[in-house]
C-alpha positions as a Markdown table, in Angstrom:
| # | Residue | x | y | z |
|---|---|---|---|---|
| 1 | Unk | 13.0 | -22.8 | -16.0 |
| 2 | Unk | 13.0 | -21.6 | -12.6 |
| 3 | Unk | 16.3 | -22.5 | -10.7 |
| 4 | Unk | 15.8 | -24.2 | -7.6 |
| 5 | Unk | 16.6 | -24.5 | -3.8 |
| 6 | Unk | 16.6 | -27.9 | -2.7 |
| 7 | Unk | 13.6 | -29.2 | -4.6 |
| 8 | Unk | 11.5 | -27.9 | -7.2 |
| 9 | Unk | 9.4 | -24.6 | -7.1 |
| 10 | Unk | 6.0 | -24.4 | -7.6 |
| 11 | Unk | 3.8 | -21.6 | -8.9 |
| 12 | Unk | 1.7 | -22.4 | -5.7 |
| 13 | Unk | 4.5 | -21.5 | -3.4 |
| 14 | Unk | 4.6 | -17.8 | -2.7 |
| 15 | Unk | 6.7 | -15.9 | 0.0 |
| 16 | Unk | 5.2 | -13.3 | 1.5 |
| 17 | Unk | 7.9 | -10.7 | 3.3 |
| 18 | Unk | 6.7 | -8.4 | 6.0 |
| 19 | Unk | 3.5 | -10.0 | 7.6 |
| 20 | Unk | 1.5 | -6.9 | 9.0 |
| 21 | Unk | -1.7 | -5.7 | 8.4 |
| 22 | Unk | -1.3 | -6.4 | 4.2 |
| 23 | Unk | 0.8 | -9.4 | 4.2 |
| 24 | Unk | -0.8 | -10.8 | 7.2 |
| 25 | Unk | -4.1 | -10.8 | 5.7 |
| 26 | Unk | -3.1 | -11.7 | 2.3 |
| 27 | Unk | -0.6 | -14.7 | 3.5 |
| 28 | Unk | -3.8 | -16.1 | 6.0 |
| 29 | Unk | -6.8 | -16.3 | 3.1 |
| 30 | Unk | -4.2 | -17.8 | 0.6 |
| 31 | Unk | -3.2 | -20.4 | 2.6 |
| 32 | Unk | -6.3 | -21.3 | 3.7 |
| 33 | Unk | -6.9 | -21.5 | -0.1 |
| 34 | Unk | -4.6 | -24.2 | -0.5 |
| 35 | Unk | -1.6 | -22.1 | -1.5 |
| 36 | Unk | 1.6 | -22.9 | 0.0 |
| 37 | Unk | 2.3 | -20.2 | 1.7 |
| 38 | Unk | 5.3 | -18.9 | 3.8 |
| 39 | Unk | 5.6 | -15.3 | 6.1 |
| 40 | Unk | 8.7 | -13.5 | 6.6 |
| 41 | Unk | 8.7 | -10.9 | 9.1 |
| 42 | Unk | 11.4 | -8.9 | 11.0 |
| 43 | Unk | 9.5 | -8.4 | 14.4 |
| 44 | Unk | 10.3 | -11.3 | 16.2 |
| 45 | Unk | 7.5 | -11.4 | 18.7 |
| 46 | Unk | 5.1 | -11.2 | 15.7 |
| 47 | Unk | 6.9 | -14.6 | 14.3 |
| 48 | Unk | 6.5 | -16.4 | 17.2 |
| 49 | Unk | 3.1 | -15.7 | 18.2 |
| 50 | Unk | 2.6 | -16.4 | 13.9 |
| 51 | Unk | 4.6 | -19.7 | 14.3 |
| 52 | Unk | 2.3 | -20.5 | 18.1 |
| 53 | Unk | -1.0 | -19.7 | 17.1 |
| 54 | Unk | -1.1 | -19.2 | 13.1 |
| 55 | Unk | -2.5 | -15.4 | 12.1 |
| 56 | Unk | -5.8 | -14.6 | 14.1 |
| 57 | Unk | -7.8 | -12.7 | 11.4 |
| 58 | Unk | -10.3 | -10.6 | 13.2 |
| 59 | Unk | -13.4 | -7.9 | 12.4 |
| 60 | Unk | -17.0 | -7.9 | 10.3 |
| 61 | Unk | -15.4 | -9.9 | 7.4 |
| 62 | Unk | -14.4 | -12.9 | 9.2 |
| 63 | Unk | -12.9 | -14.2 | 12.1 |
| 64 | Unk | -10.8 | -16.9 | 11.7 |
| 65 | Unk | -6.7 | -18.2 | 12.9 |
| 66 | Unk | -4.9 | -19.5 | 10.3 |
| 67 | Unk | -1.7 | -21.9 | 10.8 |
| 68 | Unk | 1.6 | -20.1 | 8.8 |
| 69 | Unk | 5.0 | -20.8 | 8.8 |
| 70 | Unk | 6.9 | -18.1 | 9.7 |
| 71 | Unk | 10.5 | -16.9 | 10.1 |
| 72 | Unk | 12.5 | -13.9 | 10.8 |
| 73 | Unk | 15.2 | -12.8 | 7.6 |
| 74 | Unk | 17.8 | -14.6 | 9.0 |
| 75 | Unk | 16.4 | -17.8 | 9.4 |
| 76 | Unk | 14.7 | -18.2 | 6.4 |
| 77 | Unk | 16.2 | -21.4 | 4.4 |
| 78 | Unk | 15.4 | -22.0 | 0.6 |
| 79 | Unk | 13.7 | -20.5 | -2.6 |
| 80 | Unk | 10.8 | -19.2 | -4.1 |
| 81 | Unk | 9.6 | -17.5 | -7.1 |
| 82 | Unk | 6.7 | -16.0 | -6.3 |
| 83 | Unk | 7.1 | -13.2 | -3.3 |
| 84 | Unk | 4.7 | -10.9 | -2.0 |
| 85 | Unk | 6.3 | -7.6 | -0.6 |
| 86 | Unk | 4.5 | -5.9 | 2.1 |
| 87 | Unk | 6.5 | -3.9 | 4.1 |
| 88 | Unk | 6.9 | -0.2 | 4.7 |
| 89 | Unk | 7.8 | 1.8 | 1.9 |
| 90 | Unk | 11.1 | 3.5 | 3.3 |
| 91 | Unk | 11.8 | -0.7 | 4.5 |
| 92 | Unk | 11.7 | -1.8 | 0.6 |
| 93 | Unk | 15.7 | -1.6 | -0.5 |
| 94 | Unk | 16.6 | -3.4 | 2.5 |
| 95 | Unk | 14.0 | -6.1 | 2.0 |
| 96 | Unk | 14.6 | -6.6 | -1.4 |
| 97 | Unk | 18.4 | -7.1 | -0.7 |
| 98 | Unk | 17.5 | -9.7 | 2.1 |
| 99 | Unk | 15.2 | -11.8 | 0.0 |
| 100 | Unk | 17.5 | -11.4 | -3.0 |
| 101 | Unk | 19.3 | -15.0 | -2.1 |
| 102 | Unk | 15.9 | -16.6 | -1.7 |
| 103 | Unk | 14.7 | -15.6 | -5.4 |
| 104 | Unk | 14.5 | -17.9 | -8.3 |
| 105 | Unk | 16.6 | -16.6 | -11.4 |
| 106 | Unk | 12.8 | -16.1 | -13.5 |
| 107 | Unk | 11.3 | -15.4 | -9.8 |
| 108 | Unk | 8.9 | -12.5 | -9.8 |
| 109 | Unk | 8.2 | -10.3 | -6.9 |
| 110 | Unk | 5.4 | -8.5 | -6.2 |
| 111 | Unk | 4.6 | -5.3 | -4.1 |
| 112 | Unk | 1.5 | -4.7 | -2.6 |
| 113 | Unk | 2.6 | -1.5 | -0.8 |
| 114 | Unk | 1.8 | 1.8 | -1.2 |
| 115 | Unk | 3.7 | 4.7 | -3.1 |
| 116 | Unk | 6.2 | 3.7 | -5.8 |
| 117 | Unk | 8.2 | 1.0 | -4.5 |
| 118 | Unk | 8.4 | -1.1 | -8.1 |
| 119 | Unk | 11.0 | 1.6 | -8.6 |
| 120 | Unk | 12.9 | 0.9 | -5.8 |
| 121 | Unk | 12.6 | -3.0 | -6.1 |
| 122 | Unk | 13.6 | -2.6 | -9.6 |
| 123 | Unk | 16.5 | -0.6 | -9.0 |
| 124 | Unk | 17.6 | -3.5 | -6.6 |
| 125 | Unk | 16.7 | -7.0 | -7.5 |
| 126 | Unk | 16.2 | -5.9 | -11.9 |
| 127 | Unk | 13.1 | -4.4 | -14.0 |
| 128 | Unk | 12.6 | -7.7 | -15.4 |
| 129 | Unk | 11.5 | -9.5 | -11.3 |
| 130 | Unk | 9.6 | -7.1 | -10.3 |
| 131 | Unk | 5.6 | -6.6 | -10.7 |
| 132 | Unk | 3.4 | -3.8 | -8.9 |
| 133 | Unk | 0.1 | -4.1 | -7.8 |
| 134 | Unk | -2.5 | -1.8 | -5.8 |
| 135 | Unk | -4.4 | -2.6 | -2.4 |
| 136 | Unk | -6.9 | -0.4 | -1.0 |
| 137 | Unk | -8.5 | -2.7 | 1.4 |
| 138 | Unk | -8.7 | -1.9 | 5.5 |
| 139 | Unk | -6.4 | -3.6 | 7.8 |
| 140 | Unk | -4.5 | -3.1 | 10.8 |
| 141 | Unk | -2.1 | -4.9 | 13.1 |
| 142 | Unk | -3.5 | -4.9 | 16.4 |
| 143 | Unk | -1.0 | -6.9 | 18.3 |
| 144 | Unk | 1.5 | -9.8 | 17.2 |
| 145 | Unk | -0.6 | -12.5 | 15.7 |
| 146 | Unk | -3.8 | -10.7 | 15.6 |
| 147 | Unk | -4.9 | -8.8 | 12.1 |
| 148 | Unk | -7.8 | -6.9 | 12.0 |
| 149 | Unk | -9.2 | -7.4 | 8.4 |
| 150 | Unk | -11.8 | -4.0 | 8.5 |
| 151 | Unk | -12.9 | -3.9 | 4.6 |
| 152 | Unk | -12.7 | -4.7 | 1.0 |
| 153 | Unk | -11.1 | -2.6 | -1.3 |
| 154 | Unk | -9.7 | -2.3 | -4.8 |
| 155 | Unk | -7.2 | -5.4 | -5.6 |
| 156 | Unk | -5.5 | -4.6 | -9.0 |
| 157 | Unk | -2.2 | -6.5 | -10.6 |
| 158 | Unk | 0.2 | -5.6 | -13.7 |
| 159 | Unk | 3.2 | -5.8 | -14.9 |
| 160 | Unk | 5.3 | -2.6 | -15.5 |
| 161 | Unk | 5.3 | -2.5 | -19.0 |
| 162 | Unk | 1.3 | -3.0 | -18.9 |
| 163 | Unk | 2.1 | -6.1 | -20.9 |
| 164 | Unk | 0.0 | -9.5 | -20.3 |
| 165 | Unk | 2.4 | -12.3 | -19.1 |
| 166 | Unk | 1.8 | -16.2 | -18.0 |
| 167 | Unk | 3.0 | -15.0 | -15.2 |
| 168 | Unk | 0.7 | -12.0 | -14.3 |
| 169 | Unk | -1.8 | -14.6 | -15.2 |
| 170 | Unk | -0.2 | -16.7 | -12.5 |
| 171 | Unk | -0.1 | -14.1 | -9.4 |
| 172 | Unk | -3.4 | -12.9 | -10.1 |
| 173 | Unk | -5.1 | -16.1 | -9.9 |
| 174 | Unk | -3.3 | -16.1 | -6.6 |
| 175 | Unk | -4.8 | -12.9 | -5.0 |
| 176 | Unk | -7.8 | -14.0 | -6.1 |
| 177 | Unk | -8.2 | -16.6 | -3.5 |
| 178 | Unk | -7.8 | -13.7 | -1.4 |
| 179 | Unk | -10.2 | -11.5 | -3.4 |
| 180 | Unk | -12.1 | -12.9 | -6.0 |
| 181 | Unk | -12.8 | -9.3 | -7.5 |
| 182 | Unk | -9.2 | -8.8 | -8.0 |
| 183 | Unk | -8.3 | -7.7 | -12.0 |
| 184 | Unk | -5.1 | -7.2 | -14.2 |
| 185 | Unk | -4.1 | -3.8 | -16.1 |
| 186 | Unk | -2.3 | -2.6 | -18.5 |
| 187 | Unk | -1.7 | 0.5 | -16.5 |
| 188 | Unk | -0.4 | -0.2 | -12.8 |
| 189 | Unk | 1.1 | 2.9 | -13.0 |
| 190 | Unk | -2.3 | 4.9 | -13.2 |
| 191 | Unk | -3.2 | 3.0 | -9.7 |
| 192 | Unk | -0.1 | 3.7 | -8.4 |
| 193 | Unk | -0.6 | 7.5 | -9.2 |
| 194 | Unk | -4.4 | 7.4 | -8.2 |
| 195 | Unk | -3.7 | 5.9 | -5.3 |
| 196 | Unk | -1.1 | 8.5 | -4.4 |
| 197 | Unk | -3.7 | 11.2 | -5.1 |
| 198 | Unk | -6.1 | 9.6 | -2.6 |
| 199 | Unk | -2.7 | 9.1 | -0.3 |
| 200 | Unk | -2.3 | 12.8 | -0.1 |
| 201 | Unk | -6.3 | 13.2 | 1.1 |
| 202 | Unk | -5.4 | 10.5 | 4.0 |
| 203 | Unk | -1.7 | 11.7 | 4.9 |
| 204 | Unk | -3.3 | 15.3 | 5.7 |
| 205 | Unk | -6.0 | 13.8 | 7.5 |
| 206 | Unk | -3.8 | 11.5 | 9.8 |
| 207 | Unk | -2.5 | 15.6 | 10.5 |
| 208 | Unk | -5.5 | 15.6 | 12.7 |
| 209 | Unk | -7.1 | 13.2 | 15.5 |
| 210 | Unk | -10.5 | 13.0 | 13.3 |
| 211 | Unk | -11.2 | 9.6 | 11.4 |
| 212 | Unk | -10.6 | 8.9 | 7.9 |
| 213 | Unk | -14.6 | 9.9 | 7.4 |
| 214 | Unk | -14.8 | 13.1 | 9.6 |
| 215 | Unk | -12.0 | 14.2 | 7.4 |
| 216 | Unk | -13.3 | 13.7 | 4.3 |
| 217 | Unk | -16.6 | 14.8 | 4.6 |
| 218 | Unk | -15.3 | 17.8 | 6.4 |
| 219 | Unk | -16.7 | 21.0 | 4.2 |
| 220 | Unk | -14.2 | 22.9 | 5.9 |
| 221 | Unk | -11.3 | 20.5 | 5.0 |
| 222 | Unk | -12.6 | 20.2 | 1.5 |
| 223 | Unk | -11.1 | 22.8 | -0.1 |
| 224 | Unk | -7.3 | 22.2 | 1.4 |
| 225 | Unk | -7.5 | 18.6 | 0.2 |
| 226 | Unk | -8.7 | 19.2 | -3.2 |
| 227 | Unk | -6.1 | 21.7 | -3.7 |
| 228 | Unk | -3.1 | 18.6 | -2.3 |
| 229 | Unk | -5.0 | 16.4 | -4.8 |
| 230 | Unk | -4.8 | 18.7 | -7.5 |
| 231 | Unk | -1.3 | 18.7 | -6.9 |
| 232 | Unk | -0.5 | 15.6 | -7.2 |
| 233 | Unk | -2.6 | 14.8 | -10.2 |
| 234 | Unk | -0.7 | 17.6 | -12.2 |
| 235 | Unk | 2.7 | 16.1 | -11.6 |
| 236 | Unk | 0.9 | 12.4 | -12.8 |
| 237 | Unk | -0.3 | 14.4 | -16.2 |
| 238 | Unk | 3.3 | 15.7 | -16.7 |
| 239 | Unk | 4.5 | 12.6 | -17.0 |
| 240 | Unk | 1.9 | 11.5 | -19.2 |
| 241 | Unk | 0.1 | 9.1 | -16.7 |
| 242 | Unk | -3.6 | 8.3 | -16.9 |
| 243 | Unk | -4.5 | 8.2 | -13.4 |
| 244 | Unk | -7.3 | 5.2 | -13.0 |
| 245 | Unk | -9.8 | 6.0 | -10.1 |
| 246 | Unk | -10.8 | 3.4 | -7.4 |
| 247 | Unk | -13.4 | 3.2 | -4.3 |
| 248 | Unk | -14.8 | 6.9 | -4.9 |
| 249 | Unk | -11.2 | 8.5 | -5.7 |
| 250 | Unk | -12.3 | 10.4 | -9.4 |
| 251 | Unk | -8.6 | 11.6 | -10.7 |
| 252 | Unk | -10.4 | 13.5 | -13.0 |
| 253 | Unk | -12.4 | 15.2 | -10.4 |
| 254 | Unk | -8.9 | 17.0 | -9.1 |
| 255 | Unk | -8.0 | 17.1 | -12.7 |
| 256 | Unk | -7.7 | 21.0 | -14.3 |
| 257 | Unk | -11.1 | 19.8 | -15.9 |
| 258 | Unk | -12.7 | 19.3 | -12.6 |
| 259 | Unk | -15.8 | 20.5 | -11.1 |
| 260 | Unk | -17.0 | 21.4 | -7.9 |
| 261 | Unk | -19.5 | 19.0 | -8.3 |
| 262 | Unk | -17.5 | 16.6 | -9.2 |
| 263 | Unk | -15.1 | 17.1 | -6.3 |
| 264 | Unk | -18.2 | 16.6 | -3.7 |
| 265 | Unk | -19.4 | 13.4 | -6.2 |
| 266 | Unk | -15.9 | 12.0 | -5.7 |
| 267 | Unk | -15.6 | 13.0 | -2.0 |
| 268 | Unk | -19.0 | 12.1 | -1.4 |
| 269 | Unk | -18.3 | 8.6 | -2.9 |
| 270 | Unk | -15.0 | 8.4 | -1.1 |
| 271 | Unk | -16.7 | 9.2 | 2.3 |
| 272 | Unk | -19.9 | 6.1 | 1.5 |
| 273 | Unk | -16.9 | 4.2 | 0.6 |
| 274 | Unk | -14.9 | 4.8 | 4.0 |
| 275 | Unk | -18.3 | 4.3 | 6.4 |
| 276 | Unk | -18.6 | 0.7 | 5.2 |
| 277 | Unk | -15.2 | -0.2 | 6.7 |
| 278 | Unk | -14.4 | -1.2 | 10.0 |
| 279 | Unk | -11.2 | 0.6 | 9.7 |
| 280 | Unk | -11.9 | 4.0 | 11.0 |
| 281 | Unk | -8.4 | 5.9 | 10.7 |
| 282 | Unk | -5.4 | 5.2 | 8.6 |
| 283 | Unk | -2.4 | 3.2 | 8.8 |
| 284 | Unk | -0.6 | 6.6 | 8.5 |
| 285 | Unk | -2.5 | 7.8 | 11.6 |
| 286 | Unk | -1.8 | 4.8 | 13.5 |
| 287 | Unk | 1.4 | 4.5 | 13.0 |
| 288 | Unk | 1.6 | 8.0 | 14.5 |
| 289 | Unk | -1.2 | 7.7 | 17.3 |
| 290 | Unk | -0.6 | 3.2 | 18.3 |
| 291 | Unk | 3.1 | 2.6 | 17.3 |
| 292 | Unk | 5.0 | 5.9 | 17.6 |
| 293 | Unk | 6.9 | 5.7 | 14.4 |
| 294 | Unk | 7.7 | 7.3 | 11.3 |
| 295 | Unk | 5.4 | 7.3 | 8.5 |
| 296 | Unk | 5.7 | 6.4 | 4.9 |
| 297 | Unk | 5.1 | 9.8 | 4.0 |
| 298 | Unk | 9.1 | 11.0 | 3.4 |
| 299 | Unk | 9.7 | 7.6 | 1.5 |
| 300 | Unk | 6.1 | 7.9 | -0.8 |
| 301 | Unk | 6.6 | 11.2 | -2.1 |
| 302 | Unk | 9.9 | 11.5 | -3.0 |
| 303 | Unk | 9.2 | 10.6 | -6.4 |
| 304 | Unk | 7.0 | 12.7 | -6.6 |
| 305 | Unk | 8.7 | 15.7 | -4.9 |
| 306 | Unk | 11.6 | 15.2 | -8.0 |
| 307 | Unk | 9.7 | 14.6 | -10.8 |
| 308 | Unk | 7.8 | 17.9 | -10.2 |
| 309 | Unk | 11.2 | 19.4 | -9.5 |
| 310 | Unk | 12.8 | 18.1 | -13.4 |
| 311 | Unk | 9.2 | 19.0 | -14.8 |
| 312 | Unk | 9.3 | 22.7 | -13.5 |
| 313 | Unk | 5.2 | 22.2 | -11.1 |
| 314 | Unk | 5.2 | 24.2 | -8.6 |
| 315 | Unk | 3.3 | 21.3 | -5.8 |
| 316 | Unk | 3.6 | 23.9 | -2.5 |
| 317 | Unk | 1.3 | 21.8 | -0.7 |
| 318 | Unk | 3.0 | 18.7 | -0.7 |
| 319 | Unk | 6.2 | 20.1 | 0.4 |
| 320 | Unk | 3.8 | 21.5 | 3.2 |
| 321 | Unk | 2.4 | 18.4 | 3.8 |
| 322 | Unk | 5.4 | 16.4 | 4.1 |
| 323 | Unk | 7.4 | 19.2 | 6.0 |
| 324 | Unk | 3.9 | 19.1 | 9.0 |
| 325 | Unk | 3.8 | 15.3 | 8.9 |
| 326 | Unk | 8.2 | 14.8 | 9.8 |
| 327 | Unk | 7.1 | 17.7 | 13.0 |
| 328 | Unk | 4.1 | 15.8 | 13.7 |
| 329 | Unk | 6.0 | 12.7 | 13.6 |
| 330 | Unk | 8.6 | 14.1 | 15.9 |
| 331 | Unk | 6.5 | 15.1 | 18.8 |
| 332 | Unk | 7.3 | 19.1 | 18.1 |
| 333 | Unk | 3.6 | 19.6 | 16.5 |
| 334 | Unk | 0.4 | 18.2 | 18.1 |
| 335 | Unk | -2.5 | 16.1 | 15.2 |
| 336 | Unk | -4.9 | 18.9 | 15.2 |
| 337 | Unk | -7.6 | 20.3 | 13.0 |
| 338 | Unk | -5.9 | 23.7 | 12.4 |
| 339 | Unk | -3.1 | 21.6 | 10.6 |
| 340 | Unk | -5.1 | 21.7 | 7.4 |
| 341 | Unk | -5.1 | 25.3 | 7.3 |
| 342 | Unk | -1.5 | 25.1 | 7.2 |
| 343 | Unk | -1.0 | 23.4 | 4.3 |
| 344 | Unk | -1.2 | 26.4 | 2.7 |
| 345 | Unk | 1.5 | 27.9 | 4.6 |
C-alpha cells in the first residue's frame, strides 16, 4: 500500500518535475485528460506565468492553454506516487534528491529524458522506484508558459528489468492520454541505446547552424555521422544490448553488418521523419543558439565514454564530439559546417 501525505494517493495523481518543453507538454494533454496532474519546475518566472495562465500549448498539432498547478521545489507540499521526471540530464541527481520527500514508499518515478538517467535515479532514490521510458517527439520552450508542441514521435515505457508490472500497466495507460500510440517493452534499454545512437547524429549537427534536416540529408555530412553512430552502436553490442530502432533510426544500419544502402534507407527515413515536424533544430542546438547554456552532452555520454573505457572500444569520435561541443558551448569555437570534419580529428 502506498503510504500517504495527508490523504490518500491515487494512481491518477502524477507529478511531473521540470515543466519544459517534455514535461510541459506531457503535464498539459494529461490533465486535460482528466488526470490529476501537478508541475514542479525550478524557473520561477515559468511557474508563475504556469500558475496565471495554465500552459499555452502552441504549433500544427494543437493550440490550446491548459490550467496546471504549479510550484517551485521548495514550495511543493504533499505526496505522490506517480512522478514524471523531465529535466536536464546533468539536473537528475539533484531532482531526484528534491522530490525524494514527496515519494510514496511503493511510488514509482519515471524519466522521460534523454541519455541514461534511470541510472542516476536509481543510484539515488533505489532500483526498485525507478522506471525509464523514451520520447522522441518535437517540443520546445519558447518563453515561460508557452510550449511549442512541433511533432509526434516514438512514446515507449518499461521497467528496467523488462519485466511486465501493474504498475507499468498503470503509467502507460497514463502517457497514453498524451499519445495513444504509446507501447510497453521489455527492453527500455535498447531505446535508451537507440536513441543515444540517433543522439550522437543530432549533437554533431547542433555543431553547425544548419537544421536538424539539412544535417541529415547532408551527403557531405554523411559519412562523419555514420562513422559517430557506428561508434556508439559498438559500445551498445559490448554490453550485449539489442538496440531497437525508432522514427527512421535503423541500429542495425550503423551496425558492423551495415550497408551503405542501408545507411541512406535509415538516413533517408530519418530525414522524411524530421520534415514532418515543426521542430526544425534540436533542443541541443537551442540550448546553445536561444538559452546560452550548457548542453546535455557531457552528462549523456558519460556512460558511455566508461563503459567503452572497461570494454577496451576505441569510440575517437565521441571523445571528439564531446570535447567540440564543451568549446562550442563556451563561446571559444563558432557552430559551423567545418565542425563535422573535425570529428575526425
Amino acid at each position: 500500500m502506498a503510504v500517504t501525505f495527508g490523504g490518500a494517493i491515487s494512481p491518477e495523481r502524477v507529478l511531473v518535475w521540470g515543466a519544459g518543453a517534455i514535461g510541459g507538454t506531457v503535464a498539459a494533454y494529461l490533465r486535460r485528460a482528466g488526470l490529476d496532474v501537478t508541475v514542479v519546475d525550478a524557473n520561477a518566472a515559468h511557474v508563475q506565468a504556469i500558475g496565471e495562465r495554465g500552459v499555452a500549448i502552441t504549433g500544427p498539432i494543437e493550440t490550446f492553454a491548459q490550467p496546471l498547478p504549479a510550484f517551485t521545489p521548495d514550495k511543493l507540499v504533499g505526496g505522490w506516487d506517480t512522478f514524471f521526471l523531465c529535466v536536464k540530464a546533468q539536473n537528475t541527481e539533484a531532482a531526484a534528491r528534491q522530490l525524494m520527500p514527496h515519494l510514496a514508499e511503493d511510488g514509482v518515478v519515471v524519466s522521460l529524458q534523454n541519455g541514461f538517467n534511470e541510472l542516476t535515479i536509481a543510484e539515488t532514490i533505489g532500483r526498485e522506484r525507478t522506471m525509464g521510458a523514451f520520447i522522441n517527439f518535437g517540443a520546445d520552450l519558447l518563453e515561460p508558459g508557452v510550449v511549442h508542441f512541433g511533432g509526434r514521435g516514438a512514446v515507449v515505457v518499461g521497467e528496467l528489468d523488462g519485466s511486465n508490472t501493474p504498475r507499468l500497466t498503470r503509467v502507460h495507460r497514463a502517457l497514453q492520454k498524451f499519445d495513444p500510440a504509446a507501447i510497453t517493452t521489455d527492453n527500455i534499454w535498447g531505446y535508451l541505446w537507440g536513441k543515444m545512437g540517433y543522439g550522437a547524429l543530432l549533437f554533431a549537427g547542433a555543431l553547425t547552424p544548419a537544421s536538424i534536416v539539412e544535417v541529415l540529408d547532408s551527403r557531405d555530412a554523411r559519412p562523419a555521422l555514420t562513422a559517430l553512430a557506428r561508434e556508439v552502436m559498438a559500445v551498445a553490442a559490448a554490453e550485449g544490448i539489442t538496440p531497437m530502432g525508432f522514427n527512421g533510426y535503423d541500429p542495425a544500419a550503423f551496425g558492423p553488418n551495415g550497408t551503405g544502402a542501408k545507411i541512406d534507407a535509415s538516413f533517408d527515413a530519418m530525414v522524411a521523419f524530421n520534415r514532418r515536424s515543426a521542430k526544425t533544430h534540436s533542443g541541443i542546438w537551442r540550448d546553445i543558439v536561444v538559452h546560452h547554456r550548457k548542453t546535455e552532452c557531457d552528462a549523456q555520454f558519460a556512460p558511455i565514454l566508461k563503459l567503452a573505457r572497461r570494454s577496451g572500444i576505441a569510440i575517437p569520435r565521441v571523445e571528439r564530439l564531446v570535447l567540440l561541443m564543451r568549446e562550442v558551448e563556451s563561446g571559444t569555437r563558432a557552430q559551423m559546417l567545418d565542425n563535422l570534419a573535425q570529428l575526425d580529428g
